[in-house]
N, C-alpha and C positions, 0 to 999 in steps of 0.2 A: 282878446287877441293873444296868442301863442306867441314864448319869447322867443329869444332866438337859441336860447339852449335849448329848449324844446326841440326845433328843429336841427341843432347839432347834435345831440342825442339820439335823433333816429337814423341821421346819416352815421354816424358811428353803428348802429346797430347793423344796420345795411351792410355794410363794409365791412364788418366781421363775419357777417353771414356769408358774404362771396368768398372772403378767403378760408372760412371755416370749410366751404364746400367743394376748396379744392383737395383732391385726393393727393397724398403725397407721395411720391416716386422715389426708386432707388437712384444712385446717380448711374451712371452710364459713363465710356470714355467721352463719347459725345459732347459730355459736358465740358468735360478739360477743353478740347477745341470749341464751344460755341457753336456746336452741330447738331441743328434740332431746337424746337421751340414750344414745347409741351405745354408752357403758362399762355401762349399765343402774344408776348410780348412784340411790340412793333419795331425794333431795333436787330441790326444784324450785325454783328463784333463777337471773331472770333478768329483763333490759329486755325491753320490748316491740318489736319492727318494728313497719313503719307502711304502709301501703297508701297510693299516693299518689293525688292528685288526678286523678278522672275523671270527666266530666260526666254530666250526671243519675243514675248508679248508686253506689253503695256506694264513697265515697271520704275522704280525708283522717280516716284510722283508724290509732289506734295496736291491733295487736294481738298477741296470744301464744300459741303453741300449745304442749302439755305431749305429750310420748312415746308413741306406739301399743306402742314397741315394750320397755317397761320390766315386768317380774316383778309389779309391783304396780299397782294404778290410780289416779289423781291424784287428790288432795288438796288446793287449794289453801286456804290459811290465812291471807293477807294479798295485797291487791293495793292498791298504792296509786299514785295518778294523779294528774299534772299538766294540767289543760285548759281552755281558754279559752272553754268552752262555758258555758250557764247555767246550765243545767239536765242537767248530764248526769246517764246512767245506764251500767252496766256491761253488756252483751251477755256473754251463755252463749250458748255454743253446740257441739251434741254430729253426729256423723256421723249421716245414716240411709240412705248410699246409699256403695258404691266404686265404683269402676271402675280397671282393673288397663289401665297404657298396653301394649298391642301392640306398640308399634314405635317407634323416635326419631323426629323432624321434624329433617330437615336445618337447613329455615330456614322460617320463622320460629320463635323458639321461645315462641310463644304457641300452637302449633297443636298436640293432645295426638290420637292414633290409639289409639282406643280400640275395643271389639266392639260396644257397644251405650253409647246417651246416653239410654236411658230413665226418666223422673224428670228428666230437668236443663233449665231452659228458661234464658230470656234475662237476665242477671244473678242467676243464682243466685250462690253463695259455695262455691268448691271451694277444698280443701286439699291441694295437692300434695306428696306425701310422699318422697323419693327415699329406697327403701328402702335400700341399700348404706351411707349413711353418715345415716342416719336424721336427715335436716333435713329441712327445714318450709316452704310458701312459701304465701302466700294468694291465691287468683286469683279473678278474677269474668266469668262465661262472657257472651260481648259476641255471639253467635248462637243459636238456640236450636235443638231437638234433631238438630243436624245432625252427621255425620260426614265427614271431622275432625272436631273440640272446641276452639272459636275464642275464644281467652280476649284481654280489654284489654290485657293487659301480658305481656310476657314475664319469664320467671321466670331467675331469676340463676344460680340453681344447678345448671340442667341435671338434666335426666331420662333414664332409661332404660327398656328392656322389661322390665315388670315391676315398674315403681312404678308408685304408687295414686294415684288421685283421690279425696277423702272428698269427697261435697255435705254441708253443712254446712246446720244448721235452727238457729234461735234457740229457746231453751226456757225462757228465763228471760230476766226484766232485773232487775238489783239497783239498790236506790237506795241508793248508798253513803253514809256518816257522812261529816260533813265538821267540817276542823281548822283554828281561825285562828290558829296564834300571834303570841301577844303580844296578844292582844285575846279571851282566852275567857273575861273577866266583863263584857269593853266593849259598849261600839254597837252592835259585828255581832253580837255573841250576841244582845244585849233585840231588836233587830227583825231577827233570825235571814236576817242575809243573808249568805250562802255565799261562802265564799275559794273559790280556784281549786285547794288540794289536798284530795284526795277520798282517804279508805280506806273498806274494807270495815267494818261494822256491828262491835262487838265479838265474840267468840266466833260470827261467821257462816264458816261454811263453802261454796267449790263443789266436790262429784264429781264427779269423770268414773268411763267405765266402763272396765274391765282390756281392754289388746287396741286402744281405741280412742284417739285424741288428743282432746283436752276446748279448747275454743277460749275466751278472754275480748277483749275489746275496747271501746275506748270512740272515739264522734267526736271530732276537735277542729277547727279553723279554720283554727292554725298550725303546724307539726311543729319550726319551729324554737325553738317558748316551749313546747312540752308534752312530758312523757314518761307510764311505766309501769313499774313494777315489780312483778315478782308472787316470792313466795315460797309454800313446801307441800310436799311431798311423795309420793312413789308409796307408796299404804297396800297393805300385802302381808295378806290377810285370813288370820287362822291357818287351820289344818285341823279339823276337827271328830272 
């Protein structure tokens, strides 16, 4: 009979070999926020990026995008925000369109070479996915369906042939619970006027679906007084 070192011995062996076989990656901003899940880890905690200021379309947003490319589909279970808005709300938002880049852009790299831009016009909200080290950039198309794919900003991380564009649709807005400490029997409670930190409703949940990235975001004013934090997890649904 075989002791039990023996058999711890081979699971050490094992477990060296998996992580030996993982290829190592440069880091990405992605990383600093917790955007993107390359190891296929089951957990989702991280800050939000931020879209900066750009006149009349879709600007000064903090947001966060959770993994296309994880075992399970997202879960989130807590998001909570800092913003200097009044009245904010939380934006969902789910893919309903790819587009797979053809080719690099030398320069600019706001310029994306795609086969087809059908579905996308002028300020829609695409997600740029660079699939090799599976991060995340938020862009907003500043031409309409024209080829090239002429986006306001260029994106940090660099693209290649073969990463996706998701268009991005809003499908929900949450109106989150909001928290004042140090004053939750005072003033602001009796005539219910809102501090600037906002979480999700108690036991509220958002899904995303397996395969695709699930987007959240809120506006603010100033990026240097506001953040995001979202926590959840990739839910892996048993077998039947």
């Amino acid at each position: 009979m075989k002791s039990p070192r023996h058999y711890a011995s081979i699971l050490i062996a094992v477990l060296f070999a998996l992580f030996a076989a993982t290829p190592a990656r440069a880091a990405t901003w992605s990383d600093f926020h917790g955007i993107g899940n390359p190891s296929d880890d089951w957990l989702i905690n991280g800050s939000a990026a931020r879209h900066n200021v750009i006149a009349n379309v879709q600007s000064n947003y903090l947001w966060f995008a959770t993994s296309a490319k994880s075992s399970g589909a997202a879960r989130l279970t807590q998001v909570a925000f800092w913003t200097d808005m009044s009245r904010p709300v939380l934006d969902v938002y789910i893919p309903t369109n790819s587009y797979t880049l053809t080719n690099t852009s030398a320069s600019p790299t706001n310029v994306f070479s795609v086969s087809t831009t059908n579905g996308i016009v002028g300020n829609d909200l695409l997600l740029l996915r660079n699939v090799a080290s599976d991060s995340y950039q938020l862009v907003v198309v500043s031409n309409a369906a024209a080829i090239p794919l002429v986006c306001y900003t260029s994106v940090t991380n660099g693209y290649s042939s073969g990463d996706i564009l998701y268009k991005l649709a809003r499908v929900q807005q949450v109106n989150p619970a909001w928290w004042n400490p140090g004053d939750n029997f005072g003033t602001n409670s009796v005539n219910l006027t809102k501090t600037n930190y906002y979480v999700m409703p108690p036991n509220f949940t958002i899904a995303g679906k397996l395969g695709y990235p699930l987007v959240v975001g809120t506006f603010v004013t100033n990026h240097a007084a506001t953040w995001m934090h979202v926590n959840g997890e990739y839910h892996v649904r048993p077998r039947r």
